[in-house]
Residue frames relative to the residue before (quaternion, step in Angstrom):
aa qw qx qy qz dx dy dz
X 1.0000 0.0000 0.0000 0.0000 0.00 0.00 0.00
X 0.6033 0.5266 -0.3363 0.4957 3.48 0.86 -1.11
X 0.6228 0.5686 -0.2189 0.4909 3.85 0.54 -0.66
X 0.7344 0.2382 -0.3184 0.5501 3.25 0.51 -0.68
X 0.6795 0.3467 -0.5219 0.3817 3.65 0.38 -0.31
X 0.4636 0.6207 -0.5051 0.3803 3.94 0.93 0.22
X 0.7208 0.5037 -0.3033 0.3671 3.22 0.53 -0.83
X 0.5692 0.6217 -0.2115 0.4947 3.40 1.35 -1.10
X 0.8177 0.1991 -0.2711 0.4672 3.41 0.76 -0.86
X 0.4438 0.5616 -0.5039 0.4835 3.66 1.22 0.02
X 0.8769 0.2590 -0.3018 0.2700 3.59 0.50 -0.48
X 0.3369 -0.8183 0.2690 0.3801 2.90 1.85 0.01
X 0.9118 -0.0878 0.1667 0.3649 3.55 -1.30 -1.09
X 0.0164 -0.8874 0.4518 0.0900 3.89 0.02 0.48
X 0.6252 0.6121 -0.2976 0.3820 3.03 0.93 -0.44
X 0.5859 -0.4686 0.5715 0.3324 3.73 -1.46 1.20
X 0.3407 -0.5680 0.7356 0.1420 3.45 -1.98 0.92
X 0.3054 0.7276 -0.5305 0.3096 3.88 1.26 -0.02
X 0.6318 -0.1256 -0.7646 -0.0221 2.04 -1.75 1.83
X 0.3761 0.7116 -0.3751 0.4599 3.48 2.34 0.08
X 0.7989 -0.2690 -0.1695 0.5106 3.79 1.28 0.13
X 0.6867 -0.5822 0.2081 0.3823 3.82 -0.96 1.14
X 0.2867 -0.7664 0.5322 0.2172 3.05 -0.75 0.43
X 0.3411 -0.8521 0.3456 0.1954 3.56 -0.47 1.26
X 0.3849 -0.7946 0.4367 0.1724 3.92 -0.84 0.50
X 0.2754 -0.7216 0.4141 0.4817 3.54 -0.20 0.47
X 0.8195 -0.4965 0.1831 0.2198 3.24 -2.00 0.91
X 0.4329 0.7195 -0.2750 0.4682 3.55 1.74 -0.70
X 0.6677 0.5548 -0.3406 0.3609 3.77 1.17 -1.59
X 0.3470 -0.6737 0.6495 0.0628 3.56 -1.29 1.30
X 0.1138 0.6998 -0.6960 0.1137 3.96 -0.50 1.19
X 0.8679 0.0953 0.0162 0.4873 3.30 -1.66 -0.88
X 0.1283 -0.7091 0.6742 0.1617 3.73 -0.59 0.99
X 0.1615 -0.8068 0.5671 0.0362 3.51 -1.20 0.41
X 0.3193 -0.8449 0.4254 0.0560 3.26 -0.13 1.61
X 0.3238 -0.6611 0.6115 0.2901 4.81 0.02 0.94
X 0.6243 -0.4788 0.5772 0.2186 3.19 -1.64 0.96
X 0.8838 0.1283 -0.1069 0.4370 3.42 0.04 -0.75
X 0.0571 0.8178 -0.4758 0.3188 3.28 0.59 1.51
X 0.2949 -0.7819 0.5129 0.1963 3.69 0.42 1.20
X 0.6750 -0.4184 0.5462 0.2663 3.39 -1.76 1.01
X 0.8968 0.2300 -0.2012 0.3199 3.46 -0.20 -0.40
X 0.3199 0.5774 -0.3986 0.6367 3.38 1.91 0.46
X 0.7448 0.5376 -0.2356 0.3173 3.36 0.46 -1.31
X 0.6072 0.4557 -0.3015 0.5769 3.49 1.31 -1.45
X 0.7342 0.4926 -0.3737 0.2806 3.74 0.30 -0.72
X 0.4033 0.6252 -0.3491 0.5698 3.30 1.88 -0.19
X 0.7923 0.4010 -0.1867 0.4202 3.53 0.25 -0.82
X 0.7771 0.2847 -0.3189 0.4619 3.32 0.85 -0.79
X 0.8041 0.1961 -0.4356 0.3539 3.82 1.25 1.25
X 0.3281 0.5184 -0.7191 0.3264 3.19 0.91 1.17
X 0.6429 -0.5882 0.4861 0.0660 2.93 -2.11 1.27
X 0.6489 0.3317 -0.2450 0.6394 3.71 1.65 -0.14
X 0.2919 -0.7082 0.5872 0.2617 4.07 0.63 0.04
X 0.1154 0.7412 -0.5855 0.3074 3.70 0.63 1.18
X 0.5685 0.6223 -0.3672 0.3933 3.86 0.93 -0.71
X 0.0610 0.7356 -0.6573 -0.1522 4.03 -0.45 0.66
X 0.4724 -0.7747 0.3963 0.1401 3.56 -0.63 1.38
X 0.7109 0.5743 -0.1043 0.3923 3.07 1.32 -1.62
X 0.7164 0.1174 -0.0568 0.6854 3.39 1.47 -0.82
X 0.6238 -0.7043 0.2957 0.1653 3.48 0.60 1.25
X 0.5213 0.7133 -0.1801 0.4324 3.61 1.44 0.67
X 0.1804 -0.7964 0.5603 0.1389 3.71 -0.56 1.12
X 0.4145 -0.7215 0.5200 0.1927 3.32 -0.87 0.97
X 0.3158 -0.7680 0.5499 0.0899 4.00 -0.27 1.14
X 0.7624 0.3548 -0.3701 0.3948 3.43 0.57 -0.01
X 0.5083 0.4719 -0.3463 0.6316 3.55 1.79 0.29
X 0.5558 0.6380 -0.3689 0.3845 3.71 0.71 -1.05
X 0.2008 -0.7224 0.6484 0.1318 3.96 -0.62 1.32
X 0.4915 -0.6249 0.5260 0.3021 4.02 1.12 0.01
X 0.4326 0.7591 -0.4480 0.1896 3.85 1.33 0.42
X 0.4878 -0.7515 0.3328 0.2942 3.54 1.57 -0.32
X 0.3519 0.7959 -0.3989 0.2891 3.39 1.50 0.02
X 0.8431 0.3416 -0.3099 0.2766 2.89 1.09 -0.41
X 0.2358 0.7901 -0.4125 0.3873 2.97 2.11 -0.25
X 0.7448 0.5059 -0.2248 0.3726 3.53 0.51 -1.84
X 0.6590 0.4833 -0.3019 0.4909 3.72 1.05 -1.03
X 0.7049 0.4515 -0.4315 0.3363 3.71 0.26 -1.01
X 0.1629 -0.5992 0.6548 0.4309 3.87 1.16 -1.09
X 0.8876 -0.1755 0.1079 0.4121 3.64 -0.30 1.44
X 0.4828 0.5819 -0.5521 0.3514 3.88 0.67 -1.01
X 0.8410 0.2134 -0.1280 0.4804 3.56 0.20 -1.21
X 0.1406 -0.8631 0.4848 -0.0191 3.48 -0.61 1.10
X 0.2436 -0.6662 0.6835 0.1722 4.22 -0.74 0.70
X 0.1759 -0.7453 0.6426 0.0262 3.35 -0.48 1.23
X 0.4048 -0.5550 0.6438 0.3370 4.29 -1.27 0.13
X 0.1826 0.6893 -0.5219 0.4681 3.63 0.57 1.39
X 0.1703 0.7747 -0.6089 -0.0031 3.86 0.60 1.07
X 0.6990 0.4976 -0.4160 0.3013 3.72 0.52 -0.13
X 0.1048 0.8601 -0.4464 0.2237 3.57 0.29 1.61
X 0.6142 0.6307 -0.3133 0.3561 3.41 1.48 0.24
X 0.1705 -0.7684 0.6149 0.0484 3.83 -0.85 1.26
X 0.6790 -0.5521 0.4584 0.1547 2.84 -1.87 0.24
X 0.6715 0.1427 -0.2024 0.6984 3.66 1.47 -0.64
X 0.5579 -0.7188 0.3090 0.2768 3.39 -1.37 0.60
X 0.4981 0.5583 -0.5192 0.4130 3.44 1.67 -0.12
X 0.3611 0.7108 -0.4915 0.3505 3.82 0.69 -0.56
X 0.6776 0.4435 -0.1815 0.5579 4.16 0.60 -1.07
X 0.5769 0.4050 -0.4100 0.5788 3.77 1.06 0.15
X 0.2940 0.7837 -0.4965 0.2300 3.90 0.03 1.28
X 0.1876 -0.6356 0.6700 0.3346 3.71 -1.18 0.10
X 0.8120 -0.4529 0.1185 0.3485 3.63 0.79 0.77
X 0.6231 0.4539 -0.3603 0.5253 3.30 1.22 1.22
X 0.1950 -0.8738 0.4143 -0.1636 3.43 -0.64 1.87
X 0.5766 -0.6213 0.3771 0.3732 3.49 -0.69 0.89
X 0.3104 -0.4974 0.6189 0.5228 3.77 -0.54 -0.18
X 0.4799 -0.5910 0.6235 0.1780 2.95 -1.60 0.45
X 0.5237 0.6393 -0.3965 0.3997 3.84 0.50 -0.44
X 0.7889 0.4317 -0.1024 0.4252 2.98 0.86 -1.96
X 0.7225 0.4001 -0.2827 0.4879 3.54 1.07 -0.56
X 0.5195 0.6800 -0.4190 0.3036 3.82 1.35 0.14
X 0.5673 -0.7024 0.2392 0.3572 3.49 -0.76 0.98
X 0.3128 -0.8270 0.2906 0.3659 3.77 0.45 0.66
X 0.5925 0.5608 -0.4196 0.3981 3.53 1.02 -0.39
X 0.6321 0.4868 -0.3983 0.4526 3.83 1.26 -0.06
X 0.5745 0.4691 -0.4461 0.5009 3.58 1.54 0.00
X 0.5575 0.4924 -0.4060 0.5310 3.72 0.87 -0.54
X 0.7930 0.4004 -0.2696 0.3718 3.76 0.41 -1.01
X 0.8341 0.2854 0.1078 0.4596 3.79 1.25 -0.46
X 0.2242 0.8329 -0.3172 0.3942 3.26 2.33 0.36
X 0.8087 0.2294 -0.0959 0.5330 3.68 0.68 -1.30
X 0.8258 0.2068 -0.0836 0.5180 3.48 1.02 -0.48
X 0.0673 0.8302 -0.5453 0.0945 3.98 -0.20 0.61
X 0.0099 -0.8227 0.5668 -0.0422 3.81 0.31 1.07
X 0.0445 0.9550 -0.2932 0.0077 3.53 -0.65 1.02
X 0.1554 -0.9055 0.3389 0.2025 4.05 0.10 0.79
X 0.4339 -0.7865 0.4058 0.1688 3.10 -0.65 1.27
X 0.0935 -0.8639 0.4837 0.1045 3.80 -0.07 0.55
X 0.1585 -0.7008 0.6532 0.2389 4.54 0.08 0.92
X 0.0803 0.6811 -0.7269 -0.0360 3.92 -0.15 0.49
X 0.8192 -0.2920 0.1160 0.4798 3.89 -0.09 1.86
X 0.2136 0.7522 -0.5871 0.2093 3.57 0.92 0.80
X 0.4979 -0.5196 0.5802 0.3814 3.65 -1.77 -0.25
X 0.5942 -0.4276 0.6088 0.3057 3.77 0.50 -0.65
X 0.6117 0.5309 -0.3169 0.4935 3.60 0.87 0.01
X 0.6301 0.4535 -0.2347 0.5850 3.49 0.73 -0.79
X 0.6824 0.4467 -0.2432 0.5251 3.73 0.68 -1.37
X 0.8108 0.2731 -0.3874 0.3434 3.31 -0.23 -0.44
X 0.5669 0.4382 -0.4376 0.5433 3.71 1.21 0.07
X 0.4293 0.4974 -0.5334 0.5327 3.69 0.63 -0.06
X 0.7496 0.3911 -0.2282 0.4828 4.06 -0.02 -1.48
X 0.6331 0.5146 -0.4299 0.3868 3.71 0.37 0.04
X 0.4420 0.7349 -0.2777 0.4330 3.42 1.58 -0.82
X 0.6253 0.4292 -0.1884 0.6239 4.11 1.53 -0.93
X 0.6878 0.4359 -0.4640 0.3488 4.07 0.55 -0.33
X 0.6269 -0.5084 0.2302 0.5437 3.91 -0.61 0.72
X 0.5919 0.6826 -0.4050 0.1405 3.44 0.05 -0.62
X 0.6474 0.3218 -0.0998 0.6837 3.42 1.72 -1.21
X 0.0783 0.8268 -0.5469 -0.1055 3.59 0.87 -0.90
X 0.0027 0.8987 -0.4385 -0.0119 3.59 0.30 1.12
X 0.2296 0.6856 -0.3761 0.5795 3.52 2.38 0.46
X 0.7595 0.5102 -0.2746 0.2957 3.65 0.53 -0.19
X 0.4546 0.4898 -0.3757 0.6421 2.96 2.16 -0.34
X 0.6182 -0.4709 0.5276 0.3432 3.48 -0.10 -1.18
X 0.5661 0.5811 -0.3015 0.5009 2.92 1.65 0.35
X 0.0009 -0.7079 0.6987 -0.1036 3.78 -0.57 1.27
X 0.3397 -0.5546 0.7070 0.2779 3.48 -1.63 0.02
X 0.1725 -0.8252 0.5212 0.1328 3.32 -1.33 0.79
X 0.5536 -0.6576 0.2888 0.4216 3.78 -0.84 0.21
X 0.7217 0.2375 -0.2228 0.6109 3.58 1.26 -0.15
X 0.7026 -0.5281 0.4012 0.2579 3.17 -1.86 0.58
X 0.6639 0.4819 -0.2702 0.5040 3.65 1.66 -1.20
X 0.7201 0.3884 -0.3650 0.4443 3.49 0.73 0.45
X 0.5833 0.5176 -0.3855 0.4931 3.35 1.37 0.01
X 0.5162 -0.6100 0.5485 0.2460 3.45 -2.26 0.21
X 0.8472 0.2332 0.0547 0.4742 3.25 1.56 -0.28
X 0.0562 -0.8873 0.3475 0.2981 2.96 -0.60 -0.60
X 0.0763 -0.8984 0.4028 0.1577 3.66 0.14 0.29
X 0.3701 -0.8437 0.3735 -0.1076 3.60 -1.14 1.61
X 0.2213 -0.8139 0.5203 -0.1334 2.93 0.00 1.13
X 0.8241 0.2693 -0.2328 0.4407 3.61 -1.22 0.65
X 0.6404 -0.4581 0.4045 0.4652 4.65 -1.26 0.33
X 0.3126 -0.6920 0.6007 0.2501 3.54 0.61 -0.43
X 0.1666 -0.8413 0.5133 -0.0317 3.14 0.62 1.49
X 0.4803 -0.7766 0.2441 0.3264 4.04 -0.89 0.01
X 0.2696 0.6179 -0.5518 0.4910 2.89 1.73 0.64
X 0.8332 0.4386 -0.1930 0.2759 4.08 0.19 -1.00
X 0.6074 0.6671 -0.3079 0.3020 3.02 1.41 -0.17
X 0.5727 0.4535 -0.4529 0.5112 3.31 1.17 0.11
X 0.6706 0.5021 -0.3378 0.4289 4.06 0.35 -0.53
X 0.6148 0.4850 -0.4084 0.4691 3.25 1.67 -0.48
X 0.5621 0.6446 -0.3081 0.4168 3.46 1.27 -1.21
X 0.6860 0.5146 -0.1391 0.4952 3.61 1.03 -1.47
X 0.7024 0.2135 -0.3522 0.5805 3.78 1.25 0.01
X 0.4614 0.6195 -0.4805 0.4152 3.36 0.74 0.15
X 0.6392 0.4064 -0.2361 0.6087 4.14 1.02 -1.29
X 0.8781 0.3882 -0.2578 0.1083 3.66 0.38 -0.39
X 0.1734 0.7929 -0.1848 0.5541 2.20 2.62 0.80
X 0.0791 -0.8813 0.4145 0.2127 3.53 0.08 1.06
X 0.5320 -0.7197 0.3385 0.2905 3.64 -1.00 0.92
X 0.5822 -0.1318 -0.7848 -0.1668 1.79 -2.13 0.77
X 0.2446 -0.8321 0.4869 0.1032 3.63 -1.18 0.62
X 0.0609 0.7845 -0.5675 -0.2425 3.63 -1.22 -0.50
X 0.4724 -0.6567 0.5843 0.0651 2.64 -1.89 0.89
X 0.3737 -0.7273 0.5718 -0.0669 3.51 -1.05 1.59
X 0.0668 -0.7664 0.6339 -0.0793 3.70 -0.49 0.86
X 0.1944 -0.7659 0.6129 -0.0079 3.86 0.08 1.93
X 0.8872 0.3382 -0.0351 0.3119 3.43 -1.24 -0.05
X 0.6152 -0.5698 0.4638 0.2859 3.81 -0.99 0.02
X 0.6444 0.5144 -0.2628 0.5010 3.08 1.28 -1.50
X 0.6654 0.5291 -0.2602 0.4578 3.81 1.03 -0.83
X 0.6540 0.6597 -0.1973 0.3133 3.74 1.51 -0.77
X 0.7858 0.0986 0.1777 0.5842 2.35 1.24 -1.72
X 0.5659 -0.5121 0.4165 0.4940 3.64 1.23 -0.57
X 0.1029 -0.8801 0.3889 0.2523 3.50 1.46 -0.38
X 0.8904 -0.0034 -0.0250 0.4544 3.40 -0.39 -1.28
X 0.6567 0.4997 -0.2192 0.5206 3.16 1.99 -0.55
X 0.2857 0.7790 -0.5371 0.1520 3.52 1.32 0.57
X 0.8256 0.3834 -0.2610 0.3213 3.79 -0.68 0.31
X 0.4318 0.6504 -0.4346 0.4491 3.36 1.99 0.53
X 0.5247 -0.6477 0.4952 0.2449 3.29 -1.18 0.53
X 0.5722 0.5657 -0.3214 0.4992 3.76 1.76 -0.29
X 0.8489 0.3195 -0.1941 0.3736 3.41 0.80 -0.25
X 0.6349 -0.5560 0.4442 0.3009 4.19 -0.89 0.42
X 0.2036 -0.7696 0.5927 0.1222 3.90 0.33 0.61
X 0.8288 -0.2613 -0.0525 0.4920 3.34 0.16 0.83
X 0.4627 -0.7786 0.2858 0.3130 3.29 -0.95 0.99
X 0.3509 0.5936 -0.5292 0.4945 4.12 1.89 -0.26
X 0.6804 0.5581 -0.4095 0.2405 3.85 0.06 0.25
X 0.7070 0.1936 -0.1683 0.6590 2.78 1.49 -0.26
X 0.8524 0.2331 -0.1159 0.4535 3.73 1.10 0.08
X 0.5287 -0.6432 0.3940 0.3892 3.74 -0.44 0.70
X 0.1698 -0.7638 0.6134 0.1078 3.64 -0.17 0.72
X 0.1618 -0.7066 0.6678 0.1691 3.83 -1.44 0.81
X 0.7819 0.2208 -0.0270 0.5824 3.83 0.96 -0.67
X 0.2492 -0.6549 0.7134 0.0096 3.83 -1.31 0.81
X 0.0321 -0.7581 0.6508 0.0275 3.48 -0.57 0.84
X 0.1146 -0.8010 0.5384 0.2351 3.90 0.06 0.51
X 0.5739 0.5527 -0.5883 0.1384 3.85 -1.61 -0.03
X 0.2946 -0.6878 0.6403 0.1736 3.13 -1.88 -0.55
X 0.4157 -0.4678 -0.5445 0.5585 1.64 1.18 2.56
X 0.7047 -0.4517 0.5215 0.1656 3.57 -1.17 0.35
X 0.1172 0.8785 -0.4169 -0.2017 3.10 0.20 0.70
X 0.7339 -0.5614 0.0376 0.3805 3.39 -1.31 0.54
X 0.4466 0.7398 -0.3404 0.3706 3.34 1.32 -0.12
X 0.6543 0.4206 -0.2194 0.5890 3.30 1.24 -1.43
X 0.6706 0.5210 -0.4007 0.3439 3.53 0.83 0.13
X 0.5688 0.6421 -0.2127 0.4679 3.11 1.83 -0.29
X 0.7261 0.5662 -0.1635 0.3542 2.93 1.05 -1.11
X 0.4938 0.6412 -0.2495 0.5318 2.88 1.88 -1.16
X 0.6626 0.6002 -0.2317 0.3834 3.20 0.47 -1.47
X 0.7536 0.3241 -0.1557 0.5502 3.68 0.39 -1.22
X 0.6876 0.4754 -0.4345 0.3354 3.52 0.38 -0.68
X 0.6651 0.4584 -0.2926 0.5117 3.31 0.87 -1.50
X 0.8767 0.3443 -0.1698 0.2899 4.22 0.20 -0.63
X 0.6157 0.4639 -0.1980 0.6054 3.10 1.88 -0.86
């Protein structure tokens, strides 16, 4: 015991002061893409005809974040026109919002306020892998090591659905999962919300056009929050979090 409180105080405080001050990302991180006004038509189409998710709206000059795997292909094709900015706070409340050339609602302001009155001090949440990679999950599970400590808002993940306000989803929702998702979704007790993690959860991501999987999960479920990436990182999971509840 004595030991461990040595270590603790030899190393002191770990935890982020986020949202009282930003937490920085290393330079490499790919967030809010941002699309240059004067980006020629034929830059553009070549953007589109090689991103690997067709996320690229040519016609009105816009990348679609809930299709967008965050691979940069196109960054590389425009020479710069199209930029990934270190912008982790990219998550909205309705899903056209994620159709942007790089201007977003605050989130705070567009969050539903009776879920901040209903869920401000206390926010208890199940996590559902409905056919996920583990990419989304394990940045969801980092969100509990001291560094984010996300137990300090009032926010914890629980092991069952009857003890949770929500529920939050992760992975295409392949068709083996959709009924256990459907079945924690009803046994959730009301009023609730529902969290949509990832691309693969948005839109179907890389697996969009299989017949095994749920092209987006608002199709089969009222969504309160969109979290875009490929994976999300944990920040943008924070932010989401607090803005929309805190």
């Amino acid at each position: 015991m004595l030991s461990v409180l040595k270590n603790r105080f030899e190393q002191g405080c770990r935890t982020n002061r986020y949202p009282e001050e930003k937490v920085k990302v290393f330079p490499r991180y790919r967030g809010k893409p941002v699309i240059q006004d004067n980006i020629s038509t034929a830059i553009l189409k070549a953007c589109a005809a090689s991103c690997p998710q067709d996320a690229i709206d040519v016609q009105n000059k816009k990348i679609d974040m809930g299709r967008c795997v965050f691979c940069g292909t196109c960054e590389n094709t425009s020479n710069g026109q199209i930029k990934f900015t270190n912008d982790y706070e990219i998550s909205t409340s309705q899903r056209a919002d994620l159709i942007t050339s790089g201007d977003l609602p605050a989130l705070a302001e567009h969050a539903k306020q009776h879920f901040k009155k209903l869920f401000g001090r206390s926010l208890q949440l199940r996590q559902v892998s409905a056919a996920g990679c583990n990419a989304c999950e394990a940045d969801l599970n980092v969100l509990a090591t001291p560094f984010f400590d996300l137990g300090r808002f009032g926010i914890n993940f629980v092991a069952s659905p009857r003890h949770a306000d929500g529920i939050v989803v992760t992975g295409p929702v392949s068709r083996n999962m959709k009924t256990a998702l459907l079945q924690t979704y009803e046994a959730t007790p009301a009023p609730k919300v529902v969290i949509a993690v990832g691309s693969c959860t948005i839109s179907g991501g890389p697996f969009t056009g299989s017949p095994e999987i749920t092209e987006g999960l608002d199709k089969i479920l009222p969504v309160d929050l969109f979290i875009p990436g490929c994976p999300p990182h944990p920040m943008t999971n924070l932010h989401a979090l607090l803005s929309f509840f805190k």
